[in-house]
C-alpha positions in Angstrom: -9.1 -30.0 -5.3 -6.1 -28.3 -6.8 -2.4 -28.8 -5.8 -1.1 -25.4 -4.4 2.5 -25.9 -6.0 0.2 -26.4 -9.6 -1.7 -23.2 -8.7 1.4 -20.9 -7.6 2.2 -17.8 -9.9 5.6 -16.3 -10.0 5.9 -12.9 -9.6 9.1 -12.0 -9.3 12.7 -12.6 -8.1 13.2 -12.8 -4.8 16.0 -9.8 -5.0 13.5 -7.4 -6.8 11.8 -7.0 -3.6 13.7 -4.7 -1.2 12.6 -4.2 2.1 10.2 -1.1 2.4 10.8 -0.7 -1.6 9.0 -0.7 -4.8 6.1 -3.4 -5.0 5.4 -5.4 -7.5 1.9 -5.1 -8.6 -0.3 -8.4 -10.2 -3.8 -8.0 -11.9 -6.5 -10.1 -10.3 -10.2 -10.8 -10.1 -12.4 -10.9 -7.9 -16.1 -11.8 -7.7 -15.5 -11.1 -11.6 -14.0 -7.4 -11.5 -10.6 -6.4 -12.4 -8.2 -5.8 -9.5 -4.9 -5.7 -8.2 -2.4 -7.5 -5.8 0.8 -6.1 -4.7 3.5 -7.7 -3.3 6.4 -6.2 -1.0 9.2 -6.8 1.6 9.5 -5.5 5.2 11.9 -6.9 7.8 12.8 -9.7 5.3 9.7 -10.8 4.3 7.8 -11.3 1.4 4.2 -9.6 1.8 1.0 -9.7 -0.4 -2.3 -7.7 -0.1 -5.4 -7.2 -2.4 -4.3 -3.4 -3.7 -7.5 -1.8 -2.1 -7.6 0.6 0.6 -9.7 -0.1 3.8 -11.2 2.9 4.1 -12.6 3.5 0.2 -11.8 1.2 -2.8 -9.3 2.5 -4.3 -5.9 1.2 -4.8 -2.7 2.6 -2.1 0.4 3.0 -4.5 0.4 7.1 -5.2 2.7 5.7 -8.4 2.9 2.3 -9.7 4.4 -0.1 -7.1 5.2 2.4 -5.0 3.3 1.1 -1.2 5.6 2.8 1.2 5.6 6.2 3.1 8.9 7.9 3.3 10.1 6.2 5.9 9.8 2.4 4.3 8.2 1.3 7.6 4.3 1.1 6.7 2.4 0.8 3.8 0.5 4.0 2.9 -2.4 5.0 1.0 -2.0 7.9 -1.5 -5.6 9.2 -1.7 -6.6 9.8 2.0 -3.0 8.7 3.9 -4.5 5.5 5.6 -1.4 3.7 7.4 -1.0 -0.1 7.2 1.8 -2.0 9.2 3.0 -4.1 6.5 3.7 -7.4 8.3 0.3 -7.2 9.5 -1.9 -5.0 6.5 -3.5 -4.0 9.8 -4.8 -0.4 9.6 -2.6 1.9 12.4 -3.3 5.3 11.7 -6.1 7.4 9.3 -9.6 7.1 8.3 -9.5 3.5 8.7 -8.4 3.0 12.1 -9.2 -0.9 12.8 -9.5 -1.5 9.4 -7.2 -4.1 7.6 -5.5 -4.7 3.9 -6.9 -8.3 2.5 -3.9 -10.7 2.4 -2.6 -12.7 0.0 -0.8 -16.0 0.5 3.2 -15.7 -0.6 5.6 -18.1 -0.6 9.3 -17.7 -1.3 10.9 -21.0 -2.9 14.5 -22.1 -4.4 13.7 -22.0 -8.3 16.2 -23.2 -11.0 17.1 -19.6 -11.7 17.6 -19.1 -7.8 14.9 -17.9 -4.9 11.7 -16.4 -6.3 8.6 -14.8 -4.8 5.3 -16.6 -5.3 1.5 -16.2 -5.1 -1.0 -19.2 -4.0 -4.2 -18.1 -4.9 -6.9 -18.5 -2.8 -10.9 -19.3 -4.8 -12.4 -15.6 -5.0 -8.4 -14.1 -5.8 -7.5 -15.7 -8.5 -4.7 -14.2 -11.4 -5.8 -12.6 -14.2 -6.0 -14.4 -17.2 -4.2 -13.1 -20.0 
């Protein structure tokens, strides 16, 4: 069994997430496909979802990294306007209604060069290999 601390991927700062700003997106796979996971802040705290819309497949940001509606309080998808609370990825308003965003597991830690945002895979999310 792998160590989770061995298996964490950095993905950013802890700074470069702003609460209901810019995401930072991280390519994936899954069941051997290319995807994406995104990564944001809301109410101080670091968030992470698989970057797929509940409704249809697609991915949310309407530019890259950019998850929120205007208001910086949910998560929004661009193609069919599909509102996710982003503490939650829980689906509260649109065509999927009682759908939900698959999470990722984040963790923030005290680095060397001060706090960063991290990324513990789970077995059928894994980080892209370069």
């Amino acid at each position: 069994m792998s160590d989770a601390t061995t298996d964490a991927v950095r993905v950013c700062a802890s700074g470069d997430l702003i609460d209901g700003g810019t995401g930072v997106r991280v390519a994936a796979k899954s069941g051997g496909g290319d995807v994406v996971v995104f990564f944001v802040r809301f109410d101080g705290q670091a968030y992470g979802y698989l970057n797929r819309c509940a409704h249809v497949p697609m991915e949310l940001d309407w530019a890259e990294g950019q998850f929120f509606e205007s208001s910086g309080l949910y998560l929004m998808c661009a193609t069919h306007g599909a509102i996710y609370a982003p503490d939650t990825g829980k689906c509260v308003g649109g065509p999927c209604r009682g759908g939900k965003l698959r999470p990722v597991q984040v963790e923030e830690r005290d680095t060397p060069d001060g706090r960063a945002v991290f990324w513990l895979p789970d077995g059928d999310l894994r980080p892209a290999t370069p």
